[in-house]
N, C-alpha and C positions, 0 to 999 in steps of 0.2 A: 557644792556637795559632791561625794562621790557616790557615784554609784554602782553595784555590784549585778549585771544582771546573769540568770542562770537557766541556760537555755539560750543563748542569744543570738542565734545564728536563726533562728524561727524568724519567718516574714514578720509578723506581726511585735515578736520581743526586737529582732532589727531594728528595724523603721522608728520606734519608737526609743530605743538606743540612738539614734542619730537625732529625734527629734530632741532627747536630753542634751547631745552634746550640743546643738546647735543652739541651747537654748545656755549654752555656760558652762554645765555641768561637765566634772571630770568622770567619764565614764569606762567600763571597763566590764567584762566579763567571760563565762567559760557555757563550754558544748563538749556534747561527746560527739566527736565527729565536729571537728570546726570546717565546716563546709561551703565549695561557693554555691548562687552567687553571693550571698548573704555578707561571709567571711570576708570578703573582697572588699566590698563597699565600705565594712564595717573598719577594715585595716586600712582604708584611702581615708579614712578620716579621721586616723589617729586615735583608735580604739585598740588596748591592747585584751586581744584572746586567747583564754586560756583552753587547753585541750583536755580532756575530761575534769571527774570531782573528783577535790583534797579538803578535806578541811582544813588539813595542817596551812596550807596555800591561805586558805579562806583569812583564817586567824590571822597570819602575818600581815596579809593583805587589807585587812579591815576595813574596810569599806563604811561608811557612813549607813546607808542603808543599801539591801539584798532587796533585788527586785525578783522575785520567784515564780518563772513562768508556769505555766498550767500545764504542761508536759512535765513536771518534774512531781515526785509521788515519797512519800513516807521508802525508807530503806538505800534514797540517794546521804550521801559521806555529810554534805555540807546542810542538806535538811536537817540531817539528826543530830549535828555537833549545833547548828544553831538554837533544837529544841532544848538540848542539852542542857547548853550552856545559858541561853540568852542574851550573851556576849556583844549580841549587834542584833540592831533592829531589824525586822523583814516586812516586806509588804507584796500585793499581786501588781501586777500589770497595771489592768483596769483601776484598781485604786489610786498607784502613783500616776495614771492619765488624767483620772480626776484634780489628785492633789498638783497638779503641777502645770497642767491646761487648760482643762473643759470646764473648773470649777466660777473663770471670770468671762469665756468666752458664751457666745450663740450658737449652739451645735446643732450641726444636722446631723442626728444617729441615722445608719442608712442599717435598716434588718429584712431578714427576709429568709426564709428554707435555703433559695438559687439568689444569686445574682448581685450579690452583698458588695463582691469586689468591682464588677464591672462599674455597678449601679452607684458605689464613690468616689470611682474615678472621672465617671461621667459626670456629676453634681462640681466637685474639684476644678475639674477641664472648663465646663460652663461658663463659673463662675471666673476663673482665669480671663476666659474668653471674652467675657462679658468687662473687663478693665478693673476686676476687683483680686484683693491678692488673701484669698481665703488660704487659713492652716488646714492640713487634711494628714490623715493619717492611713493608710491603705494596703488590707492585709493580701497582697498583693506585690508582682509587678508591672506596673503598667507604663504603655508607652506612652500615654498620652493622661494625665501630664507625664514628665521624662521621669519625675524620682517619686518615689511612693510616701514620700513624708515632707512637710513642709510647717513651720511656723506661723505662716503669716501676717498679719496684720492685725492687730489687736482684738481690732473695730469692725475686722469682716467678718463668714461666720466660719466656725472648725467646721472638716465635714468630717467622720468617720466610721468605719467599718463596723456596724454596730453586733458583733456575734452571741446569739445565744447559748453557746458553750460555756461552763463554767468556769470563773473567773483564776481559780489555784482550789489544791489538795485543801485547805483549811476556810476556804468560801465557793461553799456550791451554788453561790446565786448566778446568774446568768451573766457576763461582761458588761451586756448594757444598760443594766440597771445601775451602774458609776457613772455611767456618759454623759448627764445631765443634760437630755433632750431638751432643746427649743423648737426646733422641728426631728417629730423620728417618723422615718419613713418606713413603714408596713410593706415591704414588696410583692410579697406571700408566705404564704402559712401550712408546713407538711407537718408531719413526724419523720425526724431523722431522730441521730445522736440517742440509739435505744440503750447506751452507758449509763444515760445522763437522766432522760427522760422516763418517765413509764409508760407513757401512751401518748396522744395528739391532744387529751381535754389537759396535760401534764403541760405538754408545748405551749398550747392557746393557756393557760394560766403566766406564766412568766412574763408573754409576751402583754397580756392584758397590765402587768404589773409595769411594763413600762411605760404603757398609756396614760398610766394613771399618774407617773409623775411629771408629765407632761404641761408647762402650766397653761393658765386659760388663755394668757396673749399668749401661746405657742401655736403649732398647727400637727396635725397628725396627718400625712397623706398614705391615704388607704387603699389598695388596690381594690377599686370596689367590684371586679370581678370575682375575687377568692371568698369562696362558700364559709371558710376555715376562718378567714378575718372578718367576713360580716358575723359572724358568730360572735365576736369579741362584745357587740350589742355597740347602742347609740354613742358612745364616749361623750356624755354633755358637758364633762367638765372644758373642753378645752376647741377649738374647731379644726372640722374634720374635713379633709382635701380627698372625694374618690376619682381616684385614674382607671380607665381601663375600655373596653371594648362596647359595655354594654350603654343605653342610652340614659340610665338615671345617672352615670357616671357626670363629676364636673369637669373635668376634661378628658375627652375621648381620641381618641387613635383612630382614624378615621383612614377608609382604601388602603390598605397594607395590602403589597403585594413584593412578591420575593421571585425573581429569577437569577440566572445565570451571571445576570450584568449588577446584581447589589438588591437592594432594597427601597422604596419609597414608601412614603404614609403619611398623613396629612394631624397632625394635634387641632382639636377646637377645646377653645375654654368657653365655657358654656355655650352661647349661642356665636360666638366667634370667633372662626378662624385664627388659630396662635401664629401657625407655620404649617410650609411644607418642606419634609425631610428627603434628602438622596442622599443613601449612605453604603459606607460596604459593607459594615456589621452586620450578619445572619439574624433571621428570624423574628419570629415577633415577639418571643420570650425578649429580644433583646431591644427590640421599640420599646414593650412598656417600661422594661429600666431607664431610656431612653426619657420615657414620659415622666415616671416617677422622679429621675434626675434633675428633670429639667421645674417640674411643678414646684419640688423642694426648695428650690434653687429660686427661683421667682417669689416664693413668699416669704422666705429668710431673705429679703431683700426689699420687699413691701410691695409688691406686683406684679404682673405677670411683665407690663411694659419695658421694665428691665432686665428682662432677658431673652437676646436672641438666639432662635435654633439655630440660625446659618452655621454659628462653627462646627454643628453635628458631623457634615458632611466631612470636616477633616479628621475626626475622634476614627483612632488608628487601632483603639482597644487596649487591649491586657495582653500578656505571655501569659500559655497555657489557656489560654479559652477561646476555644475552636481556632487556636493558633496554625497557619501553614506553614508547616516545613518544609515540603517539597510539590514545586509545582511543574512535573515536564511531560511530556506528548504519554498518555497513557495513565499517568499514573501521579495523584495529587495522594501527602499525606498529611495528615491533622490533628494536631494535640489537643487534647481537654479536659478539664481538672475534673468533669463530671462524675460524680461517685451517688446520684439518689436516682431510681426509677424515670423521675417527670422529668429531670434535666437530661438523662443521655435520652429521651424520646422526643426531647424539644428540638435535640440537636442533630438526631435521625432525619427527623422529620425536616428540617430548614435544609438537611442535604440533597434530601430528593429533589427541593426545588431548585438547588444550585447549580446540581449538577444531575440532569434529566436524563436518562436513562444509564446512566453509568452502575458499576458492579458497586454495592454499598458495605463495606467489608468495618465491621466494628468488634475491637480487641479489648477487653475488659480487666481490670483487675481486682479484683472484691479485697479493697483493700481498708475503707473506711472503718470504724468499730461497731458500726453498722452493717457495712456492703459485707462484710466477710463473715456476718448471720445471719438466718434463717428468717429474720424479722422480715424483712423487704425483698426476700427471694423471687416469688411470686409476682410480684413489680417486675421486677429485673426481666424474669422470663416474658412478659407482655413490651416494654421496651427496646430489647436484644431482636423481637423478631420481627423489628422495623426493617432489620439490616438483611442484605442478601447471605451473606456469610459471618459467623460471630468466630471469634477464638479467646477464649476463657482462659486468665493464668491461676497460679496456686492463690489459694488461701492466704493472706497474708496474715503469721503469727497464728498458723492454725493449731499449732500443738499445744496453744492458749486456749483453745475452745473445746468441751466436750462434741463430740461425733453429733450426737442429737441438737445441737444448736449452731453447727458448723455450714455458713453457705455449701452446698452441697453443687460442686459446678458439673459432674457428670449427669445429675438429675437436669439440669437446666439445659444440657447439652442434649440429652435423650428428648426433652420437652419441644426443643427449638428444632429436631430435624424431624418431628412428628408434622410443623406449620411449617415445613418442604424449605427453612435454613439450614444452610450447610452448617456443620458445628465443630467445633475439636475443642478438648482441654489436653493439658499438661501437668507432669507432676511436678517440674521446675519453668520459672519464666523465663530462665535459656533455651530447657527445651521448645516452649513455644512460640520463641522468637524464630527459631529455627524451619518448624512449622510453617509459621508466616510466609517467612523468605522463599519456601519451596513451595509455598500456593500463589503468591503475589509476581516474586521475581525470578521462581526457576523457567524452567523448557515451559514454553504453551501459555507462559502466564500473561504474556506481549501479543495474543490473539483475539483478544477482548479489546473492542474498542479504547474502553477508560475503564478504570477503577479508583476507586477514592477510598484510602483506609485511615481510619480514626481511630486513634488512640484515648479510649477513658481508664484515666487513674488521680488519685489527690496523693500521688508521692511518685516515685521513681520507676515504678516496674522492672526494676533491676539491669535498668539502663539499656534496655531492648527498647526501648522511642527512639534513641539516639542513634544506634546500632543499625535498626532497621533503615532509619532515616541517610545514615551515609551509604547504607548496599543500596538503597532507590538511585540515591545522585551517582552514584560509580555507577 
């Protein structure tokens, strides 16, 4: 078959682009902006991309079926000449993963507010580890396993990235209600995606909808710490796996402790000892992915027995989450995709204990269709004044929001040097790159013992991570 996908330079339309070719399928598609690393992988494997939309292109091209990513909206060329016309069939993502994957396999949906990507690479990695050759699909890139998509083995289970974002412009149900759970894993439960959602009982609805297609030999692993997924109520139809710190939980995370040299923590399933964990990956947000990973992974296989934590100790992570760029005498700096409240304070917070007494310097970008309203403001300001020094960039696409609904980053900045943080914002993210550079690496900045600065955004920040990242190593 061919297929036409639109948007495909997106992690998630990629990987899945590869996953079609790999699977036979002559593939092909178009981006505005065909960008790496996406565009790279995508052209190493014999994928021709086209640079923006034509329909004229589209028509000639004909494609058997248009795979129409969730970025793409009513008043794109090649949307409205296919409404048009009818010409050629279309479908979403999630559906053609269903029709083409997850319809004959054992899935593990991995969902969750945080921790979605880490938390399937980890389940993927495991299960690798463990001598099984499971498909995974990972909206992500991750180093561990090396490639963010894989087919697998018929007979092992898919793991994949199970997101509550809406599936395309003409299906607003959630992606992983296609996914055909056999195990879906619960991570935790916020309100973000305020586009999408109307409120958190809006959230905990969809996500209860995928519980329920869950069937009775399935298993649900539930973070049985999050107040937001015990709310979801008993799920009888199917059985339920709780992971998490507290003691009714069935397997608990037990002695977590986090310094300068990594991380240790102990797993028990119920009254015995799974494993003990030494790893580098920060925080305990990132044990219980660890937990949830690992519990998933154990039962979509028929017991805990078959699966050991030892390879934890080598799982290398993802790019982009609490990624290091630079590491030298003074001065470490750190990417992370972080764009909601509880994840950049998760991430604060696992710094202090990394790195103990050091200046804690956190750069934000309110870039999300969330982070860049007023919805989750008030979070952000409670978060941000973990750090010793914050610097706030533009609005991203602010001329899209009225003033009254607009994150307002000089309110957040007046807010954070009232709790004695240093603050700054900017009217462009070059200007504030510039900033940086003259608080981090000009005259006086090399007098401070250590400093450690963290970059939170889910896109590019106008290429000042990068920028900042080569004036540290000069």
């Amino acid at each position: 078959m061919k297929l036409y996908f639109m948007g495909i330079c997106g992690t998630a339309m990629g990987n899945a682009a590869l996953l079609a070719r790999a699977a036979g399928h002559e593939v092909l598609g178009a981006d505005s902006g065909v960008y790496p690393p996406m565009s790279t992988v995508l052209a190493e494997a014999g994928i021709t991309l086209h640079e923006g939309y034509d329909a004229a292109r589209l028509e000639k091209l004909a494609p058997d079926l248009v795979v129409i990513g969730n970025a793409m909206s009513r008043g794109n060329p090649e949307v409205e000449w296919l409404l048009d016309t009818r010409a050629l069939k279309f479908t979403s993502l999630p559906s053609l993963l269903h029709d083409t994957v997850l319809a004959t396999r054992k899935n593990i949906v991995v969902c969750g507010t945080h921790g979605k990507t880490t938390t399937t690479a980890l389940t993927a990695f495991l299960l690798r580890e463990n001598g099984r050759d499971p498909g995974f699909l990972i909206g992500g890139v991750p180093l561990d396993p090396p490639t963010g998509n894989h087919l697998g083995a018929a007979a092992d289970p898919f793991v994949i990235e199970g997101d509550e974002y809406d599936s395309a412009f003409f299906d607003k149900r959630s992606k992983f209600i296609h996914y055909a759970p056999h195990v879906a894993v619960l991570n935790n439960l916020e309100f973000d995606h305020a586009d999408i959602f109307r409120d958190l009982a809006d959230v905990q609805r969809t996500f209860s909808h995928l519980a329920r297609i869950v069937p009775r030999g399935g298993h649900v692993v539930l973070n049985g710490d999050d107040d937001n997924l015990r709310a979801l109520g008993p799920l009888p139809w199917t059985r339920v796996t709780r992971v998490g710190l507290g003691d009714t939980n069935d397997v608990r995370i037990v002695d977590f402790a986090e310094g300068p040299r990594g991380v240790t923590f102990k797993l028990h399933w119920g009254a015995e000892v799974w494993g003990e964990v030494a790893w580098p990956i920060p925080g305990l947000f990132n044990a219980r992915n660890a937990a949830m990973a690992a519990t998933a992974a154990a039962l979509a296989l028929g017991g805990r027995s078959l699966i050991s934590l030892a390879p934890l100790a080598r799982f290398r992570g993802v790019k982009r989450r609490q990624e290091q760029l630079v590491a030298r005498a003074g001065l470490t700096v750190i990417e992370d995709f972080g764009h909601h409240p509880t994840a950049i304070a998760e991430t604060l917070a696992s710094l202090r204990n990394r790195y103990p007494g050091a200046l804690l310097t956190a750069v934000f970008e309110p870039r999300s269709n969330t982070a860049r309203t007023k919805t989750l403001q008030a979070g952000f300001m409670r978060a941000l004044a973990q750090a010793d020094e914050v610097f706030i960039g533009a609005v991203n696409r602010a001329d899209k929001l009225k003033e009254t609904e607009r994150f307002d980053a000089e309110a957040v900045v007046e807010h954070l040097e009232t709790q004695g943080v240093h603050a700054a914002t900017a009217a462009t993210n070059a200007e504030l790159g510039e900033k940086l550079k003259a608080a981090a690496l000009g005259v006086g900045a090399a007098k401070r013992k250590e400093r450690v600065v963290v970059f939170f955004s889910n896109g590019s920040f106008d290429g000042i991570i990068g920028a900042f990242a080569d004036a540290a190593r000069a």
